[in-house]
Structure formats: structure tokens, C-alpha cells
C-alpha positions in Angstrom: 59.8 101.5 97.1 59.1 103.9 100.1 61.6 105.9 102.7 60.4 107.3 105.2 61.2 108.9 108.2 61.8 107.4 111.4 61.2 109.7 114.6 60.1 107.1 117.7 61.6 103.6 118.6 65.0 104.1 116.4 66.5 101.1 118.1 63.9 98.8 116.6 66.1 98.6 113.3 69.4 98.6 115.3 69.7 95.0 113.7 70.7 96.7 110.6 71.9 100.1 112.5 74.9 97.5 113.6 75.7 95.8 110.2 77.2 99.5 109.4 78.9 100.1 113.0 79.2 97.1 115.2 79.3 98.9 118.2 76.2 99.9 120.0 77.8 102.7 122.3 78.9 104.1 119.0 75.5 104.1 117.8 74.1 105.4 120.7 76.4 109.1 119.6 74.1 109.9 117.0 71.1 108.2 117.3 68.9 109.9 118.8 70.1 113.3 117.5 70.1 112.1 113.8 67.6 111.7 111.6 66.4 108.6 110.5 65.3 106.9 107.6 64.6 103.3 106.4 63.7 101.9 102.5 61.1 99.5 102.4 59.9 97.8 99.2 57.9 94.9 100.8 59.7 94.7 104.1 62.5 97.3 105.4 65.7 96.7 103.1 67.6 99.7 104.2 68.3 102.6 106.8 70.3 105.7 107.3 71.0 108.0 110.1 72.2 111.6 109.4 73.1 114.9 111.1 73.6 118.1 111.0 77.8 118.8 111.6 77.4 122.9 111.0 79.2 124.6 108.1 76.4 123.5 105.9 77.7 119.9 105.9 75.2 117.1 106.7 76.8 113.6 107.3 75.8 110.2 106.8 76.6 108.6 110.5 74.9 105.3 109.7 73.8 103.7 106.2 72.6 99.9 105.6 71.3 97.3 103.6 70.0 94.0 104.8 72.7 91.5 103.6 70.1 89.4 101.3 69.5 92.6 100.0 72.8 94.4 98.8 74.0 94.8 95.4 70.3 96.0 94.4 70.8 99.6 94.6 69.0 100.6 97.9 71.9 102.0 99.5 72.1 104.2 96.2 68.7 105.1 96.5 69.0 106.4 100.0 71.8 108.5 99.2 69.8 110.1 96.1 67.1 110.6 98.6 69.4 113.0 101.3 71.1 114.3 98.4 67.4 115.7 97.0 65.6 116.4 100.5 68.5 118.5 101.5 70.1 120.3 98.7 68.3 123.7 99.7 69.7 123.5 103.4 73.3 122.3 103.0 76.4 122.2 100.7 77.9 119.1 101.2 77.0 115.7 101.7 79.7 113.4 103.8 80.4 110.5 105.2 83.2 108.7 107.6 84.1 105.1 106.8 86.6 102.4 107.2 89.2 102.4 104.2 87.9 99.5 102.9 87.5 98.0 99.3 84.0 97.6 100.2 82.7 100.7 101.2 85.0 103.9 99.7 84.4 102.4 96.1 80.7 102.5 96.7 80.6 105.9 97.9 83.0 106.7 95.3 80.4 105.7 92.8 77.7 107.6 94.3 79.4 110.8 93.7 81.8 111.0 96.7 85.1 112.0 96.7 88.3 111.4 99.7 88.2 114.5 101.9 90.2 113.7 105.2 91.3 110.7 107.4 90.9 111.2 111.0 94.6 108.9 112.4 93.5 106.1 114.5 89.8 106.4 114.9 88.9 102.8 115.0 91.7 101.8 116.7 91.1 105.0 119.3 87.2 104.8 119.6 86.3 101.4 119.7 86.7 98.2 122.1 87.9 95.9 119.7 89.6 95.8 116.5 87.3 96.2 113.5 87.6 94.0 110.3 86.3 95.2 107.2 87.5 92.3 104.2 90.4 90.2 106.4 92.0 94.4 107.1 91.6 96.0 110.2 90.3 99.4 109.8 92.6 102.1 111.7 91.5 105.7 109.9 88.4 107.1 109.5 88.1 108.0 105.5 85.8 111.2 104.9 84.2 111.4 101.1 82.1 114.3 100.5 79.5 115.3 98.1 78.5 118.6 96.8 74.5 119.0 96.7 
């Protein structure tokens, strides 16, 4: 298992950049100002984009596994990889999600803990309702880590 970084052509993995937010104007926020990184044990499994949001807080804009791939701890292991590479230059790890019974309770197991909501950011930000699990995601959830 390798990650590296990803500097050039970021929109080559926006298969899997779009499995974690379905919206490519979204995407196109942080993209290119993020850094990038993608697993790969034989192929590319997994990616993540994060960047800086001052105060010493990085956050996790975009995180995903390939869907014949989940359950298998790559997402994990890209988390433990941003919490080691940037423990010396930041405080806190976080991350903005749907409140769904998917993805808090993996975060939650990763170390992260409920921060804020943000009222109506799907429902405010996005073209279309979002569906996460038959619920329609309204809030953004913020979990944080401490590095």
C-alpha cells in the first residue's frame, strides 16, 4: 500500500472525487487549492483532498474509497496518513459531512468527535437534494480531531 501525493491532472480521479460529493461545481471549491492524495495497493483504491482553513485547522474536503473496495480500512488509512504528515503544522484535524449513519460513525471511529452543524448547507449549496441512506442530508456535521 502506497499514498502519494497528487499535484497535476487532479480531475483524473474525479470518478471517485464524486462518490464523496456529487457535485462537480462543489468539487471544483477546493480542488485545486487542496492537497491531494490517493492509496493505491495494486490500482488506486482511495483519495483525499485537504486544506488549510487557518487557526491551525486542516480539513478533509474530499475522502473516498472505490465502492468494491470499502470496508477494508483504506479510508482509515488515509486519515492516519494526514493525521501523521501534519501533526507538527496543525492542531486539529476536521471534516464536514452529511449526518448520515454512514459516514459520522466512521469518522467517529477514526477519532473524530461532533463539533458544529452549519443549518441548511446541502439544501443551500447544492442543485438538487442529496440522499445519503433513503435521508436527505440538510446540515453540514463538523467532527474534529486533535493531532
Amino acid at each position: 500500500m502506497k499514498i502519494r501525493e497528487v499535484n497535476e491532472n487532479k480531475k483524473q480521479f474525479i470518478s471517485l472525487l464524486l462518490l464523496a460529493d456529487e457535485q462537480e461545481s462543489m468539487v471544483d471549491r477546493y480542488l485545486e487549492k487542496g492537497n491531494m492524495y490517493v492509496l493505491e495497493d495494486g490500482n488506486v483504491k482511495a483519495e483525499c483532498v485537504v486544506t488549510d482553513e487557518g487557526n491551525e485547522i486542516l480539513e478533509i474536503k474530499n475522502i473516498a474509497v472505490d465502492p468494491e473496495n470499502q470496508g477494508k480500512g483504506y479510508g482509515k488509512a488515509l486519515i492516519d496518513f494526514l493525521a501523521s504528515k501534519y501533526a507538527d503544522e496543525y492542531s486539529v484535524l476536521q471534516v464536514g459531512t452529511g449526518d448520515s449513519p454512514l459516514t459520522v460513525p466512521f469518522y467517529e471511529k477514526c477519532g473524530f468527535v461532533r463539533s458544529h452543524n452549519i443549518p441548511n448547507f446541502f439544501t443551500d449549496n447544492y442543485d438538487h437534494p442529496i440522499y445519503e441512506c433513503g435521508v436527505q442530508l440538510r446540515d453540514m456535521v463538523y467532527l474534529q480531531r486533535c493531532l
